[in-house]
N, C-alpha and C positions, 0 to 999 in steps of 0.2 A: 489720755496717757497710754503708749503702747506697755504692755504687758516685757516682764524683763524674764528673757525665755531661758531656761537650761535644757540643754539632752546630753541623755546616758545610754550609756550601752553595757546588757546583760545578757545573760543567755535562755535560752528555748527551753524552758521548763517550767510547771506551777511553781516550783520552790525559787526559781530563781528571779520568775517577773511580777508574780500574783503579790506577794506582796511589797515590791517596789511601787506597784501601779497604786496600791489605796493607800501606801503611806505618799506617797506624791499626791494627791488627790487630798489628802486630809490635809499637808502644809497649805497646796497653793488653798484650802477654807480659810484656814490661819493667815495665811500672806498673800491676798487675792490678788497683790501686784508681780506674782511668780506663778511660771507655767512650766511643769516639768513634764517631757516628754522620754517614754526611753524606747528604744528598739533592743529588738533581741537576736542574735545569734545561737547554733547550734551548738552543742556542747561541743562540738570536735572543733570547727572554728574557736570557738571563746577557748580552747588550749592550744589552738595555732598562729591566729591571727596577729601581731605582733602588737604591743598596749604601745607604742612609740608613736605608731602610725595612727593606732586608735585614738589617742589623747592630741592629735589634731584637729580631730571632728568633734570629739564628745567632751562634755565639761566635766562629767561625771562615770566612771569607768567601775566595772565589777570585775574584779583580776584574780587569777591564779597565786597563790603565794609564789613558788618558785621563779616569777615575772620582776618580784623585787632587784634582784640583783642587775637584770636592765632598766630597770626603774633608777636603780641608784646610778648606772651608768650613763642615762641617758638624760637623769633629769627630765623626764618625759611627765611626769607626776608632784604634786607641791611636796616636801618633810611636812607632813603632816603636826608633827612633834611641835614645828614652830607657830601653830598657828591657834591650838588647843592649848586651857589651861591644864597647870599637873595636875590640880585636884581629879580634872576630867578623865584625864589621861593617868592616874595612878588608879582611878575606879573601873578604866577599860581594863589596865595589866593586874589588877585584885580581880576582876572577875571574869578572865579569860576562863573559855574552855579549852582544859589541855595549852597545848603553847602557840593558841589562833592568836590573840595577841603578838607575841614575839614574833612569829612566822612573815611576820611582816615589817620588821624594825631590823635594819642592815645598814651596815657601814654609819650607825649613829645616828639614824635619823628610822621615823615610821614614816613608810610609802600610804598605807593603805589604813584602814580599820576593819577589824574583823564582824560583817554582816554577820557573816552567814559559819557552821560552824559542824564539819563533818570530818567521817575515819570510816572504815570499810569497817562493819558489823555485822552478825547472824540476824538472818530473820528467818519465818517461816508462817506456815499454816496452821495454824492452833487447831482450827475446828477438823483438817485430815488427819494431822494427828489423834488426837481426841475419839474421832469418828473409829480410828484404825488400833485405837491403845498401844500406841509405839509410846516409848518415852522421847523428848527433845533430845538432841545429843548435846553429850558435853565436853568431851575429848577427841579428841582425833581421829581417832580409830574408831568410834561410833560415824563420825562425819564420813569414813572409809568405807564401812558397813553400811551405811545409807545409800553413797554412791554404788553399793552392787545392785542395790533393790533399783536406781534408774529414779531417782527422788531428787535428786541433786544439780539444781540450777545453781551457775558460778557464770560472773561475767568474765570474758575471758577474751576480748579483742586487745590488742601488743599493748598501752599503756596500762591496762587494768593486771594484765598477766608482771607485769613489773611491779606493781604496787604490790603485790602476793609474794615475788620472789623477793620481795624488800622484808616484806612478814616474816618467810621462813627461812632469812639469812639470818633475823635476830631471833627466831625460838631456838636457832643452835648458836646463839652469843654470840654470832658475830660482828664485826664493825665495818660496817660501808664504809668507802671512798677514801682508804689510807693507799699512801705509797705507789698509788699510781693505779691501783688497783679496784675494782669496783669490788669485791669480796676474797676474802682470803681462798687457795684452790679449794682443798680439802672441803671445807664449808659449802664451797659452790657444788660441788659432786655431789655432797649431800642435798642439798637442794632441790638441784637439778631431777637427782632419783625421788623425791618426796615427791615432786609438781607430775613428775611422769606417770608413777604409781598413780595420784587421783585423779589426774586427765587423761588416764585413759579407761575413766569410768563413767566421763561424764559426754553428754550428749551432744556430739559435733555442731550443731546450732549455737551452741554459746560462742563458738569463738568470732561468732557475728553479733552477740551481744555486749553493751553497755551496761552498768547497774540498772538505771532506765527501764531498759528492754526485759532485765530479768524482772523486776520489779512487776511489769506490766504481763510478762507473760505468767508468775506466780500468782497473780491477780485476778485473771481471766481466764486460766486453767486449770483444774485441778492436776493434772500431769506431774507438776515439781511442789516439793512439800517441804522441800527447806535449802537456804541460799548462807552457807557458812563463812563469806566474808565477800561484801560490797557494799560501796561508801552508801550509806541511809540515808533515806528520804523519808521521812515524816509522814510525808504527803500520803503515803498508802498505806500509814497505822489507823487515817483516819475516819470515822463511818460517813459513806456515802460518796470518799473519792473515787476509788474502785470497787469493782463488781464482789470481790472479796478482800479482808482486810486482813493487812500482816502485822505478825505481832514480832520486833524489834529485842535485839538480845546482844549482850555481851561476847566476845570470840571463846571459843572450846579450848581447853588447856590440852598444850602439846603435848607430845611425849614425853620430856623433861618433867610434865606436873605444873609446868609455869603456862598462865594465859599468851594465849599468839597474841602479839602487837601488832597491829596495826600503823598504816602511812598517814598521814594527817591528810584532810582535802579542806574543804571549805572554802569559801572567798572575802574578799575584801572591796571594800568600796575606798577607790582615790580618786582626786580631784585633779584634773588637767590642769599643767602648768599654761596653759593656752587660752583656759578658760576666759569668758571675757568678761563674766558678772562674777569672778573666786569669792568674793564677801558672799552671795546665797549658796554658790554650789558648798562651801565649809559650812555654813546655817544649817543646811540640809543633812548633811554627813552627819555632824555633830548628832543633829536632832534626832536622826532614824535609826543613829546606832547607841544612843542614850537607853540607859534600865528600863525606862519607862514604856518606849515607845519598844523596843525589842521583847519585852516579855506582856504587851500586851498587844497591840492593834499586828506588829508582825508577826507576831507568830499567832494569830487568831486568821489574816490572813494566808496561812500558807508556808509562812516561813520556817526557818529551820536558824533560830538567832546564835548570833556570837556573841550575847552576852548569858551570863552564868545564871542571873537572873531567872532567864526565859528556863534553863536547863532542869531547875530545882523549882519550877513555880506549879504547885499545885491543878490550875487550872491549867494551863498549858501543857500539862502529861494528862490532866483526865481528856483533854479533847483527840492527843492522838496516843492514846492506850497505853499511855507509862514510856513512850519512844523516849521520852530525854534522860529520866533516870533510870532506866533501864539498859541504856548504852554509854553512861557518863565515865563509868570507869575506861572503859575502852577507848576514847577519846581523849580521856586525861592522861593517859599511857601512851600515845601515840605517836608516832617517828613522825620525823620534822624532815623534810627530801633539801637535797641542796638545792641555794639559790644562788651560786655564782652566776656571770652574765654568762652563758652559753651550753648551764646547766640542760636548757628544755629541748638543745640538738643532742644529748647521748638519749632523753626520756622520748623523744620521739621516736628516735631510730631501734632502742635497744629491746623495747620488746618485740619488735619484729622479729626476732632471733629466736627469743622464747616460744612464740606463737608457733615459729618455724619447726622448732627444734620437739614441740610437745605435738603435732599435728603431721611431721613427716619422720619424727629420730634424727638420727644423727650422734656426732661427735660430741659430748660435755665438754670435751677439754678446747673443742674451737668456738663454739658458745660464748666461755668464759676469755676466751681469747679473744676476740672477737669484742665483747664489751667493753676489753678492757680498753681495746684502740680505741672505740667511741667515748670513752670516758677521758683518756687522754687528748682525741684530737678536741672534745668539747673544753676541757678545763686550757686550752690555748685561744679558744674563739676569741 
């Protein structure tokens, strides 16, 4: 009897494939008449390459939330909603972290289930510090004061520099994507001068880094000693990943006295509407993103789970140094980006502006003009 095959596609990282690979491995022990295969993509692909086109080849797909609102248009993806029980699907939306659950449920139906489950966070070097008797910073203007001394890794290529200027659009209250407008002006001026003031203390290499890249480079250098807001990875709280281990923290309270918020990231696993075995690739879903299987075999593997479970489980914060409830608030706090269909044409183009605009100067008030047409010609796509 030939084996009944699925493939999936996820992206280039330990957190994103290590543990797809041994919970696939552990079903097809359980169901030896299933063979699950995935390939991996690079982060920059896995936020370009279009899930439309994707969910023609793959049965099983690891998506960006913001991808829903083409999901929902394209039907590219099953409603998930219909094919799970509620009890199943009221224990996903009770133990969503933050609003990973929802982030994926549009236009009445869920595209996706929330795998995997992240928001830009502090981290740093416990033992330079320690070594050097600085305190951790905890406000702003500590994180300010840090960047003079040259300590200060920040991922800072055009989409991460957006997630940041989403941060400090709402430590000064304000509201994205009304009236046509991606932030109110005044709001944006402010902005604009906060992001300028701390870039230009930080070390022209970032704006060639990824989280990733800072991760890796905080890891293997002693150079940079603390990283005050990139979406976390687990993966390098914990002993024996990298060459040095970081230890994971909540965002610094702004000016205002209020914690900076954070942009929601994480991923989701949906199932191709194409799929040609749908009865195991939903078996599969269901199963790997179940309390059980997320707070132990994935996240023992590597992961970094979207279930609540994983985030408050005792074993799972001692294996990577307290990473989940140590950043739980921050997560639970965290902006939700828009998902209309042609959301990911302004989020592509618009930090290019900022990147620009913090790396050569420039006009604020064409920056912000400038957005605003990308925000307009995207909410027409």
């Amino acid at each position: 009897m030939d084996k009944i095959v699925l493939n999936g596609i996820t992206w280039s990282h330990s957190r994103g494939i290590t543990p797809l690979l041994a919970a696939s491995q552990r079903f097809s022990e359980l169901n030896p008449e299933i063979e699950i295969n995935w390939k991996k993509r690079t982060l920059q692909e896995f936020a370009d390459y279009p899930v439309e086109k994707l969910a023609t080849k793959y049965d099983l797909l690891i998506i960006d939330h913001p991808w829903v609102g083409c999901a929902a248009a394209t039907k590219c993806v099953l409603p998930l909603d219909e094919y799970f029980s509620k009890a199943y699907l009221k224990d996903q939306l009770d133990n969503s972290v933050g609003s990973s659950y929802s982030s994926y449920y549009y236009e009445g139906h869920l595209w996706a289930l929330a795998i995997d489950a992240a928001t830009p966070v502090a981290s740093y070097r416990a033992d330079l510090f320690e070594k050097d008797g600085q305190p951790i910073p905890e406000t702003f203007q500590d994180v300010i004061a840090l960047g003079k001394k040259g300590k200060l890794a920040v991922p800072s290529i055009p989409v991460d520099l957006l997630m940041h200027f989403y941060m400090f659009c709402l430590a000064y209250n304000g509201e994205l994507f009304l009236d046509k407008k991606v932030i109110d002006r005044e709001i944006g001026f402010e902005v604009l001068h906060v992001m300028k003031e701390l870039w230009s203390l930080v070390d022209k290499k970032m704006f060639n880094c990824n989280p990733i890249a800072i991760a890796e480079l905080m890891t293997v250098t002693d150079d940079y000693w603390y990283c005050p807001f990139a979406f976390g990875y687990s993966n390098y709280s914990r002993s024996g990943f990298s060459k040095h281990q970081l230890t994971y923290t909540d965002l610094v309270v702004f000016d205002n006295g209020t914690p900076l918020i954070s942009t929601l990231g994480g991923t989701g696993l949906a199932v191709s509407t194409f799929a040609k075995h749908q009865k195991w690739a939903i078996e599969f879903a269901q199963w790997v993103v179940s309390p059980d299987i997320q707070s132990t075999l994935y996240v023992q593997s590597g992961g970094q789970p979207g279930h609540r479970s994983a985030w408050i489980n005792e074993e799972a914060n001692r294996i990577c140094n307290n990473f989940f409830i140590n950043t739980l608030a921050t997560l639970d706090g965290s902006y939700v980006r828009p998902r209309y269909n042609g959301y990911l044409y302004f989020q592509d183009h618009a930090g290019i502006l900022l990147q620009e605009y913090l790396l050569q100067g420039g006009n604020p008030e064409k920056v912000l003009q400038e957005m605003n047409k990308l925000y307009q010609k995207s909410s027409k796509a």
